[in-house]
N, C-alpha and C positions, 0 to 999 in steps of 0.2 A: 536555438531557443534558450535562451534563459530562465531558469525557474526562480519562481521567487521563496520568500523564506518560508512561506507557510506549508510546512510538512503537515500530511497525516503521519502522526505515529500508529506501528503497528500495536494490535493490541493479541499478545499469545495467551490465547486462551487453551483449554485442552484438546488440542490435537487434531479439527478435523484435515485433514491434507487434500487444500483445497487452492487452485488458482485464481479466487476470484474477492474484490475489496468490496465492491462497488455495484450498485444499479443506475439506470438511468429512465429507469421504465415507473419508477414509484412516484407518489405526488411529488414533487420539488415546489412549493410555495416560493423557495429562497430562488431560485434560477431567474424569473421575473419579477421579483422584487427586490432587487441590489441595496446592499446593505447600508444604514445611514452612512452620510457624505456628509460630515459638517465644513462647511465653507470657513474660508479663512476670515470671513468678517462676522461670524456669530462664534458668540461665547459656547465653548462644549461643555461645557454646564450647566448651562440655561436647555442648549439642545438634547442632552440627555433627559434633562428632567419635564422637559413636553413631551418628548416620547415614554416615559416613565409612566407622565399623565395620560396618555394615551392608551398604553396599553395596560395600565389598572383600570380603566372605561373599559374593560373587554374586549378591543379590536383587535384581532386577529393577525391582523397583516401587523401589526406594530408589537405585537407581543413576539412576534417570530425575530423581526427584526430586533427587535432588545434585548432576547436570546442569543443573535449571535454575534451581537456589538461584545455582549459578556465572553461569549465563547471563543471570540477572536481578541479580545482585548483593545478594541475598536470604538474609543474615543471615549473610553474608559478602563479602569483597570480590569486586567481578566478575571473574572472569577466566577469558574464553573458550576459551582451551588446555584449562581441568580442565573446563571445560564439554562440549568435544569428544573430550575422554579419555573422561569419563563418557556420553556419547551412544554413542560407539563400543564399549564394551565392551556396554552395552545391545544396540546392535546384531548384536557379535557372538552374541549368547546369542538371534537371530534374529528380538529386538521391529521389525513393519514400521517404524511410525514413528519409533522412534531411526536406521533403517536412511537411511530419507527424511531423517532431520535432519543426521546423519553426512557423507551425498551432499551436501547445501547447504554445510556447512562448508567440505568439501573443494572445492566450483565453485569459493564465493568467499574462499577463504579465510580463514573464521572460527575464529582457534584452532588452525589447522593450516596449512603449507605447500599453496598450490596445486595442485591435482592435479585435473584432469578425467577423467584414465581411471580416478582413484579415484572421483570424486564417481559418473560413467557404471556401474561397477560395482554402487555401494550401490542408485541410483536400480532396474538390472536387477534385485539380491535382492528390493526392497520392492515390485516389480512381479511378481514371479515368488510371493512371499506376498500377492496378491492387493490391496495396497495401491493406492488410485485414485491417490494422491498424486503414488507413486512412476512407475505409468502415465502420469500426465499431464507429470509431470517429463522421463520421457523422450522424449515427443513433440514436447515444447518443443526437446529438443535435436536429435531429429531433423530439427522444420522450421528451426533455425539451423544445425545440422551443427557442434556444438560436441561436440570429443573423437568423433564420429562424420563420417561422408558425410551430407550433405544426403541426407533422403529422405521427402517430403511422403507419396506413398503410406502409407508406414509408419503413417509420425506421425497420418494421418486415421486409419487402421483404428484405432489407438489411443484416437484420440477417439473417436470413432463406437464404439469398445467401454463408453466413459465414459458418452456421453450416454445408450447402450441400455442401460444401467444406473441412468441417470437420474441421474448424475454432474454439477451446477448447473455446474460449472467446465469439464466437459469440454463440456456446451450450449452455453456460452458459448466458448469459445476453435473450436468450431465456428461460432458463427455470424460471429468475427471471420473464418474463412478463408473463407466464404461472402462476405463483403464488401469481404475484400482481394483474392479470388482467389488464396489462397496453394493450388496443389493442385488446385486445382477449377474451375469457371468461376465469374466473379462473377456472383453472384445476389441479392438486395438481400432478395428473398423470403424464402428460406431462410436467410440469415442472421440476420432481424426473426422467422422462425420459433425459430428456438435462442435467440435471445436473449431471447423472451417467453417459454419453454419453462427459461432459468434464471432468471429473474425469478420464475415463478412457483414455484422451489423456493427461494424468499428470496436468491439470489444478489446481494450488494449488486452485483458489476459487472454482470450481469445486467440488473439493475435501472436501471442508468446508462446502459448503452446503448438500453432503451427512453425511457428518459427524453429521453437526447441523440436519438434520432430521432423524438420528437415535438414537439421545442424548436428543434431548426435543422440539422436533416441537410434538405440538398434533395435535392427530386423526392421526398419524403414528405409526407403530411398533419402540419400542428402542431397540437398542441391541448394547450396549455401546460397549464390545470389539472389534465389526466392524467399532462404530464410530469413536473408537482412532484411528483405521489404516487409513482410511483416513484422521481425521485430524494432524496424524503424517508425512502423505505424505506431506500436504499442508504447516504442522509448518516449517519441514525440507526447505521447498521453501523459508522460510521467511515470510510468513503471518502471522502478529500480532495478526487478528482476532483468528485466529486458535491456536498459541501459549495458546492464554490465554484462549480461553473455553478447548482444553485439558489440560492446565495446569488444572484448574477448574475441570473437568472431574475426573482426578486422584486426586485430593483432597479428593472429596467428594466419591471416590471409589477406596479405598486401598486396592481392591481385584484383580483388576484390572493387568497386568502385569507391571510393570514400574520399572526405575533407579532408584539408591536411589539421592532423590536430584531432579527429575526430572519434579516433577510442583512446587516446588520452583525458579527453574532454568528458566521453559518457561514463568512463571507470571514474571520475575523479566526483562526476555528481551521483554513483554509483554508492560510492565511497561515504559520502556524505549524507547520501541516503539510509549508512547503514549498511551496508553489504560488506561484512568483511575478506570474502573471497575478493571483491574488486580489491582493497585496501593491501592487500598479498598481490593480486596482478602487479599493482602499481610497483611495490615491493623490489619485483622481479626485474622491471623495465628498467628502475632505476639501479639495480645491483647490473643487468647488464649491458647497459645503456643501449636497449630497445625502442624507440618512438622517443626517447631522450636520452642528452648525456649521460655516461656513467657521473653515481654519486653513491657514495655507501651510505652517507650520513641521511641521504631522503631515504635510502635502501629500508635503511635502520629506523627512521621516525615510520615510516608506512608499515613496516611488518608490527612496530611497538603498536600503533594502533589498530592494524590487525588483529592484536591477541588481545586489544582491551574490549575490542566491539564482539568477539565471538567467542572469548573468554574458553574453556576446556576443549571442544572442536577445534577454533584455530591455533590454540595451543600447539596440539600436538602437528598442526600444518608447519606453522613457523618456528617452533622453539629451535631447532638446527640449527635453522638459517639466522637467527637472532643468534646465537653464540658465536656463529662462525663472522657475522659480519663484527659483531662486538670486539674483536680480537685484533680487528684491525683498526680503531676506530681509537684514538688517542680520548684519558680521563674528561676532558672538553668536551669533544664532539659527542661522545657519549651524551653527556648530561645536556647539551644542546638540543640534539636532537629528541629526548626523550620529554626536556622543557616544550619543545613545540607539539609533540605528538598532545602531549596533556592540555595544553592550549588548543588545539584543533577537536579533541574529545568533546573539550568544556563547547565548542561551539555548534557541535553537531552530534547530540547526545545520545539520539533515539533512530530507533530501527524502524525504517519507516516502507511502506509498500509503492506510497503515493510521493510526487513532490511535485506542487502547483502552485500556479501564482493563481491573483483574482478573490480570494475568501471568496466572503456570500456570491462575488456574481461566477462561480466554478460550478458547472453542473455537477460536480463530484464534494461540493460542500454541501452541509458538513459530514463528518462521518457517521455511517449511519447501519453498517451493514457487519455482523458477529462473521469474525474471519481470523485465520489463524495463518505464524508465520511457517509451521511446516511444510513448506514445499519439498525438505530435505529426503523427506520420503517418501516421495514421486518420482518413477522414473521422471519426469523432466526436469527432478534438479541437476541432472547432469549440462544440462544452459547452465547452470551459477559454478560450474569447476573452476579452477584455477587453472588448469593445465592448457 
């Protein structure tokens, strides 16, 4: 599969350590209304400015769409302000899921000044219209107590109204509190419960978190070629996470069934995604020519952007191995390769959870759902090692 360029970036908010981006359970107006297509024989000037017309008329379906022409930068220039102009007037006219997207903008600032007791507000409309989005949005804030008081109680009856609905996201961010103990007692059971429970309604983090506990969570049974299938369901989704501990997976076990080229491939859109433990794999294969020829100089460009993308963590991963390869590496090659690590930075800026093609017609457009990139401190970030 090929992903296309449009990354979500991740957005690190304060800390909840949570496996989950995404719903699929909340209104989606954008899923069945694909975003303008201007034809190669009408002016996209003209075709902006009737849908312009359109949805200053108040229509609904065209305000959403104008929204994410802006948001994608789709047959106009991008610009998240009219994106979140156009989302919130949607919202007021009481669509859930502009209401959910409105709330995102306003956490992080997308297109609007910061505002959590506005972001809190939109999240409580799209929960009170029944939206799971908007639900599970709130629980997140409730177990971080942003713009609210901490209050896990709450936030569980929330999820647990998610999962009794059969909500893959709200399974899963239940079975992360089940194994962090946020709320409840740690239970390893019940949490390998929800998570096999969103797994099976195609939840790619779902899916990753079985994956990652049959690959190397201890005091679990491993049984690696179960763990590839589910984290090949979740990679195929687009999860970074998942690309790149199976990429890892099939490195370190060529016995395994796989393409040829195939954990080269997921580390390398791992990498791209942002992952800089993948970006240190690569590192590694190419200092000892693993799954490709030795080469110090890609050795050296992949550990350099290693240490730009995870900055004081991967620091202290690769700083070694960056001097020790440097030593060999003639004034030239040096500056070569550190010319192209900086050229491949510039092309792939952002840390990202998701990587998907499609825009508006992705059931995963746009992003909509307050998520953080801590996994690091979950047992299951041992899927993202390096080793």
């Amino acid at each position: 599969m090929t992903w296309g360029a449009n990354a979500r970036s991740a957005v690190a908010i304060v800390g909840l350590v949570s496996l989950l981006t995404y719903s699929s359970a909340w209104s989606q107006p954008f899923s069945d209304t694909p975003g303008t297509t201007i034809a190669s024989n009408v002016d996209p000037d003209k075709a902006v400015q009737d849908l312009r017309r359109k949805a200053s008329g108040g229509h609904l379906h065209d305000e959403l769409e104008l929204a994410g022409d802006y948001y994608m930068g789709r047959g106009v220039g991008r610009d998240l302000a009219q994106a979140a102009y156009w989302y919130k007037k949607a919202a007021d006219q009481g669509d859930p899921g502009a209401q959910v997207e409105i709330g995102y903008f306003y956490l992080t600032g997308t297109g609007v000044k910061q505002d959590v007791g506005q972001a809190l507000r939109w999240f409580q409309r799209a929960a009170a219209s029944g939206s799971h989005m908007g639900k599970l949005n709130l629980a997140v804030l409730y177990i971080q107590g942003i713009g609210v008081p901490k209050d896990t109680k709450l936030a569980l009856s929330l999820l647990n109204d998610l999962a009794n609905a059969n909500d893959a996201h709200g399974e899963a961010y239940l079975g992360m509190a089940y194994m962090l103990g946020i709320g409840v007692e740690k239970n390893m059971t019940q949490a390998e419960y929800y998570f096999a429970k969103a797994a099976q309604h195609h939840s790619p983090e779902g899916n990753y978190a079985m994956g990652t506990l049959f690959s190397v969570t201890s005091d679990h049974p491993h049984d690696f070629e179960r763990a590839t299938g589910y984290l090949r369901e979740s990679a195929d989704a687009g999860y970074i996470r998942a690309k790149h501990s199976l990429g890892l997976i099939l490195v370190n076990h060529p016995e395994l069934p796989q393409h040829d080229g195939e954990a080269l491939k997921l580390l390398e859109e791992a990498a791209a995604g942002g992952s800089w433990r993948s970006s240190v794999v690569l590192g590694i294969l190419y200092r000892d020519g693993k799954q490709v020829p030795s080469d110090p100089s890609a050795a050296y460009r992949w550990y350099t952007i290693a240490e730009t993308q995870g900055g004081k963590e991967a620091d202290t991963v690769v700083r070694n191995e960056i001097a020790k390869i440097r030593a060999s590496l003639s004034a030239d090659q040096q500056k070569q390769s550190e010319q192209a690590a900086a050229e491949w930075i510039k092309a792939y800026p952002h840390a990202n959870l998701f990587v998907f093609s499609g825009g508006n017609d992705s059931a995963l457009f746009p992003a909509a759902e307050v998520y953080s990139t801590e996994l690091a401190k979950a047992e299951t970030s041992k899927g993202a090692d390096v080793h």
